[in-house]
C-alpha positions as CSV (number, residue, x, y, z in Angstrom):
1,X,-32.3,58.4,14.7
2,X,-29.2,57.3,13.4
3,X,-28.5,53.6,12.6
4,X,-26.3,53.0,15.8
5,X,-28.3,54.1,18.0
6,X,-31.4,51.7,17.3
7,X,-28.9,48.9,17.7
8,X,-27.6,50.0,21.2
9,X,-31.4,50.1,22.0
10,X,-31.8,46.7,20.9
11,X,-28.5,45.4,22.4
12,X,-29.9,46.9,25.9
13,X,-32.9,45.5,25.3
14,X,-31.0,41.9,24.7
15,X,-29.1,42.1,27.9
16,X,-31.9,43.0,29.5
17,X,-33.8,40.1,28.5
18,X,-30.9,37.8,29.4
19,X,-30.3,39.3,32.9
20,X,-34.2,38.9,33.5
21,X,-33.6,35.3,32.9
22,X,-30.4,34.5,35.0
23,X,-32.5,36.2,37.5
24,X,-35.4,33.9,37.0
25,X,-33.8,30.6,35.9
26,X,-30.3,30.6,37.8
27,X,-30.6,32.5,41.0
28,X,-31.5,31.1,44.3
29,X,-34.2,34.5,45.0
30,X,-34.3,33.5,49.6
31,X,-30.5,35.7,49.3
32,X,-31.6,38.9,50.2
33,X,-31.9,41.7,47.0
34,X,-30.7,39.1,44.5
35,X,-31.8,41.0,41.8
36,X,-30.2,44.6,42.7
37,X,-27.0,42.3,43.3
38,X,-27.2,40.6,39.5
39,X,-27.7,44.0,38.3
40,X,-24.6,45.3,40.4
41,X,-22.1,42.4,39.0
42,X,-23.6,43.5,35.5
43,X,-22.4,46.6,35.9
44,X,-19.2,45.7,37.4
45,X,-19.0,43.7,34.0
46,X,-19.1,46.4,31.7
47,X,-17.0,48.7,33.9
48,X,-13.6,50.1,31.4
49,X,-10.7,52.2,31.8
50,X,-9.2,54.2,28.6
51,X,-5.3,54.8,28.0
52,X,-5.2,56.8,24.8
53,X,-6.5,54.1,22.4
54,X,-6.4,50.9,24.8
55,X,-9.6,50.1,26.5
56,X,-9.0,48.1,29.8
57,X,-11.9,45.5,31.4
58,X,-10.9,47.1,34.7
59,X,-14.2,45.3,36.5
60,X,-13.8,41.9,35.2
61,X,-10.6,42.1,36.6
62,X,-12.1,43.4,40.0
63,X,-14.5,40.6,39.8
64,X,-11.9,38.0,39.3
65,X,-9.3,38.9,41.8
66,X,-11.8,40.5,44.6
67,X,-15.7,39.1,44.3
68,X,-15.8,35.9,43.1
69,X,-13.0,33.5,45.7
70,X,-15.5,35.1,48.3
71,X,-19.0,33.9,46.7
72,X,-20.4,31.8,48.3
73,X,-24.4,31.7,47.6
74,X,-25.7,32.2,43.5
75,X,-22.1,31.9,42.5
76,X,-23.5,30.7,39.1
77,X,-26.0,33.5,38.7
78,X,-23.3,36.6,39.8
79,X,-20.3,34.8,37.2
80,X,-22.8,35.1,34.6
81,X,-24.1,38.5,35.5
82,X,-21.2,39.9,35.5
83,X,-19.9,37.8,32.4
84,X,-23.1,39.4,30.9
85,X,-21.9,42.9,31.7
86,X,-18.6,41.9,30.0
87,X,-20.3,40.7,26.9
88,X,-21.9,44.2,27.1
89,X,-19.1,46.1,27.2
90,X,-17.4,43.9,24.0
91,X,-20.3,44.3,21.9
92,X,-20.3,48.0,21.9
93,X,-16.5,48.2,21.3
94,X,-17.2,46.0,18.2
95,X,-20.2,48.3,17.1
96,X,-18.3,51.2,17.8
97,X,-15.5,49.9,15.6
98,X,-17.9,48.9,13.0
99,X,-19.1,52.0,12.5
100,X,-16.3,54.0,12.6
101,X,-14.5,51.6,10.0
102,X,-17.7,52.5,7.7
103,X,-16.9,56.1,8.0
104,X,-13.5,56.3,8.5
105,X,-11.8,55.5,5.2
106,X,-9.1,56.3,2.6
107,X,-9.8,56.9,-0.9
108,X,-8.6,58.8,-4.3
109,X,-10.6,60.6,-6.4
110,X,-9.1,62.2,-9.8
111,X,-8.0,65.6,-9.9
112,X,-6.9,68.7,-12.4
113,X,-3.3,69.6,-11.9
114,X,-2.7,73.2,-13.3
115,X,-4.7,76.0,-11.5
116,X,-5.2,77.9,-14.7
117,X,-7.3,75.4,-16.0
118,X,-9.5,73.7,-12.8
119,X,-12.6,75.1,-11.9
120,X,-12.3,75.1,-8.5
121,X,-16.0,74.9,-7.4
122,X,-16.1,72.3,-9.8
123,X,-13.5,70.3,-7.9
124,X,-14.8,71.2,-4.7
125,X,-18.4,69.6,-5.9
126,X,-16.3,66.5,-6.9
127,X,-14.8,66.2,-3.6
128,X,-18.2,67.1,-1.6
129,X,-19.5,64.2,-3.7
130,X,-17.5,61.6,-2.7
131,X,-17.6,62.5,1.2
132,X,-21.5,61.9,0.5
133,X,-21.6,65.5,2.6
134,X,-25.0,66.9,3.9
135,X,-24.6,70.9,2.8
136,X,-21.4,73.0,2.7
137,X,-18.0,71.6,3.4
138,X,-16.6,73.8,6.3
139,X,-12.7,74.1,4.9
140,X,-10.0,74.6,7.4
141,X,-6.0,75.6,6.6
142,X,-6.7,75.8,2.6
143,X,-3.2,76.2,0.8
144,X,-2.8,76.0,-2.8
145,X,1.0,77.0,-4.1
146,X,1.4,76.8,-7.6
147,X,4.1,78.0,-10.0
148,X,3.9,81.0,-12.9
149,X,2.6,78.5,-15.9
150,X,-0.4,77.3,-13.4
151,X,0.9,74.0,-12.4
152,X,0.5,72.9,-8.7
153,X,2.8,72.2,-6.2
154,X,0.3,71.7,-3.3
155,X,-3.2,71.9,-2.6
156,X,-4.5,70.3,0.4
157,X,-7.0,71.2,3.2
158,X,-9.2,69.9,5.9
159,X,-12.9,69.7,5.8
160,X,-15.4,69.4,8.2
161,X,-19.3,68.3,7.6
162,X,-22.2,66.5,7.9
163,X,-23.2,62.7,6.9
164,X,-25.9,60.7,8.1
165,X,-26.3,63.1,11.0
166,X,-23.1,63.0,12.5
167,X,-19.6,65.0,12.6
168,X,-17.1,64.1,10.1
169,X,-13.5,65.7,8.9
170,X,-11.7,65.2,6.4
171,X,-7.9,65.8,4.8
172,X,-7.9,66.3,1.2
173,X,-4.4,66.8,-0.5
174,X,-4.0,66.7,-4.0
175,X,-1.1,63.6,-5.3
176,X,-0.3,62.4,-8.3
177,X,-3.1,64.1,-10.2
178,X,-5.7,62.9,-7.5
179,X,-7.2,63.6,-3.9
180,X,-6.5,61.6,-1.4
181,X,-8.9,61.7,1.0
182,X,-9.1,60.7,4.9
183,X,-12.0,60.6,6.2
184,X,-12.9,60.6,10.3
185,X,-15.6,60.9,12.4
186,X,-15.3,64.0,14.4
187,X,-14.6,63.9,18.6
188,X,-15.9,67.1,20.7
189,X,-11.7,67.7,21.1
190,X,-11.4,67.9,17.5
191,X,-14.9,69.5,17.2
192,X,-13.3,72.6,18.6
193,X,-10.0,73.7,17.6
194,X,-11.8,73.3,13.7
195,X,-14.3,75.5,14.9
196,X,-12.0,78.3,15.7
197,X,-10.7,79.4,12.2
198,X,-12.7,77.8,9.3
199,X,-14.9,78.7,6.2
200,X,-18.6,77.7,6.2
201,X,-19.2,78.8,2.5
202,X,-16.0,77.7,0.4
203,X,-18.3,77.4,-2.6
204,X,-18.7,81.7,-2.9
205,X,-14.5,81.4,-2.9
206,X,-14.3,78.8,-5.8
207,X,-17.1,80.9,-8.0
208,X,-15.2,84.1,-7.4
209,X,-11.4,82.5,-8.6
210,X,-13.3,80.6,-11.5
211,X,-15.2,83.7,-12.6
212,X,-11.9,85.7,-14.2
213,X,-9.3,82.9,-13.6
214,X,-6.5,82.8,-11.4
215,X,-4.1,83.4,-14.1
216,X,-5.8,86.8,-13.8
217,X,-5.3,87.7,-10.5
218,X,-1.5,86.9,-9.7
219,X,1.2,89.2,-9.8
220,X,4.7,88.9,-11.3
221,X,6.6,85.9,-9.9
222,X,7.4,82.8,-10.0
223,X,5.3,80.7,-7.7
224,X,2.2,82.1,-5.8
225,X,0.7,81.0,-2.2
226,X,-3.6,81.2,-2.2
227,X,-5.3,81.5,0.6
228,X,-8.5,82.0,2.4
229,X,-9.7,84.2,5.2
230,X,-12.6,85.4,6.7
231,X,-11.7,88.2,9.3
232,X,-13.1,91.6,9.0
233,X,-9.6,92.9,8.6
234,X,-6.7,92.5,6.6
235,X,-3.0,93.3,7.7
236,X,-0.8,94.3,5.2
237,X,2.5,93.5,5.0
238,X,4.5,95.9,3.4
239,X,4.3,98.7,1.1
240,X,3.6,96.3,-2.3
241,X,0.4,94.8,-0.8
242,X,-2.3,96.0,-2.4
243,X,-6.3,96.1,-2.5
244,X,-8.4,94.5,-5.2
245,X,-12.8,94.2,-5.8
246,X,-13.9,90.5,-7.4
247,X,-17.0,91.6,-9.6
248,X,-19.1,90.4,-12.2
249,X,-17.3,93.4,-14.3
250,X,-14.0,92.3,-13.6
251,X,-11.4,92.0,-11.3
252,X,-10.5,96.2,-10.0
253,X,-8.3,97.7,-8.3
254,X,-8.7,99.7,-5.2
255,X,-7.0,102.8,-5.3
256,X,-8.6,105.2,-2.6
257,X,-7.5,103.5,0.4
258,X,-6.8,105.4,3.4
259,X,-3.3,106.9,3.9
260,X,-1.4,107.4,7.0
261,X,0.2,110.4,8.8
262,X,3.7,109.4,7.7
263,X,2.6,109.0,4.1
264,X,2.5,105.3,3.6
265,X,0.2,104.1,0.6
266,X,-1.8,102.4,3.2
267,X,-3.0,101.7,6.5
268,X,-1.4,98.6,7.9
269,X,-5.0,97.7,9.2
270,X,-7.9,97.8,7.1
271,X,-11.7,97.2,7.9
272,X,-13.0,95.3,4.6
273,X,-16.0,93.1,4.4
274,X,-15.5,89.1,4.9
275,X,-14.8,86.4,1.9
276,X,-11.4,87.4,1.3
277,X,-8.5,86.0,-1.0
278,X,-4.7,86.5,-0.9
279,X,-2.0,85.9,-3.1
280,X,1.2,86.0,-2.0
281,X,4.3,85.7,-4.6
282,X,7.1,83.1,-3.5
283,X,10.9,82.6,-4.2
284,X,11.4,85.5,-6.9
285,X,14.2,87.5,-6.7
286,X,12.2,90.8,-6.6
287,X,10.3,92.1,-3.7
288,X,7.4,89.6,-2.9
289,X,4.0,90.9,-3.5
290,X,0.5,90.6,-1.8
291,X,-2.8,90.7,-3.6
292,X,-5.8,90.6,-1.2
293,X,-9.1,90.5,-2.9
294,X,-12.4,91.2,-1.6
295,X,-15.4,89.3,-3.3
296,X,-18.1,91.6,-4.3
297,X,-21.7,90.7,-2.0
298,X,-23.2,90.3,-6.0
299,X,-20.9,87.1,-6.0
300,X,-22.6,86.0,-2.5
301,X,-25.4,83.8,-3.9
């Protein structure tokens, strides 16, 4: 059970306590269901309205204006009932906060520059590290863009994972030979648009670029675009896509690929396992090329 939630047990069990003894020590108990009435203006107390990040005591403000000029019998007891529910309600906006500004932080951790020379799982596992992550990071919208002598222009992605049992995400960008990272803990809204388009095992992607290199893998150009996918399929793009096997042996060339009535090299849609890589080539002045590579299942554990 996570740390949070023993305290909101023991907080109840507090107020609890404390409305057992207005009840006991404060209320005049001959006005009929006293006690079902305390436990009413507790409620009342701890009653909130939410606009966007502004949380509202809409029933203290109900008490105020609409209960309490018409009180006449235990008008002690119901003000502190309900001041009870109120104190409620602020102690687990302040826990709530507390929490969230234990998880939710800002830090930089240092970084390789050049993508010739990182080892990418080896900077993934320095990142994991520091986000003190149960498992596998879940990355989301990877983009690497680096220039023809290695160096990178921009790396950043978003993470989701576990710590301490809960949800978290994170935005990782590489700056000024570090990642920054922004940490959050994960809402159900959130929750779901990651879980739409993401990689569960980014580690099998970072092994497969670090076994040859990246410096072996790109085509002419001068600036390259990396990314990640894990469809069953692969569109290609024009005519100077083509079709390469990550293996222990060496990065290959796929050759026999299907071609179409009209003579093209290659289907436009191909059916190709999942854990796939694609390099795209960026402002050159000849026609841009795609590389996709499929990682051999060998590379899978």
């Amino acid at each position: 059970m996570r740390m949070e939630s023993l305290l909101a047990w023991g907080i109840s069990v507090i107020f609890l306590v404390l409305l057992i003894l207005i009840y006991t020590k404060k209320a005049d108990r001959e006005e009929s269901k006293i006690g079902w009435k305390l436990i009413g203006y507790f409620l009342l107390g701890t009653f909130t309205f939410r606009i966007e990040y502004w949380v509202l005591p809409v029933g203290l403000a109900i008490f105020l204006l609409f209960f309490l000029p018409k009180i006449i019998v235990n008008k002690d007891a119901k003000k502190w009932a309900a001041s009870l529910g109120v104190l409620s309600f602020a102690s687990s906006l302040i826990m709530n906060y507390s929490v969230a500004a234990y998880y939710e932080e800002v830090f930089r951790v240092n970084a390789l520059t050049n993508a010739y020379e990182m080892k990418l799982n080896k900077e993934y596992e320095k990142v994991k590290k520091a986000l003190h992550a149960e498992g596998e990071l879940a990355i989301n919208n990877l983009s690497l863009i680096f220039n023809k002598k290695g160096k990178i222009q921009q790396f950043n992605y978003e993470a989701s994972y576990y710590r301490d049992g809960r949800d978290m995400n994170a935005w990782v960008t590489l700056h000024d030979g570090k990642y920054q990272i922004s940490t959050q803990i994960q809402d159900a809204e959130l929750q779901m648009v990651n879980r739409q388009n993401y990689i569960s095992s980014p580690h099998i992607y970072f092994k497969a670029l670090d076994l040859h290199g990246l410096k072996q893998m790109v085509p002419k150009g001068d600036s390259y675009y990396l990314s990640f996918t894990n469809f069953e399929q692969v569109q290609f793009d024009s005519v100077d896509s083509s079709l390469w096997n990550i293996e222990n042996s060496g990065i290959k060339k796929i050759t026999d690929l299907v071609v179409r009535e009209d003579d093209s090299e290659m289907e436009d849609d191909m059916d190709i396992p999942t854990y796939q890589i694609s390099i795209h080539t960026m402002n050159t002045y000849e026609t841009n090329q795609e590389r996709y590579f499929i990682i051999s299942p060998e590379l899978f554990n």
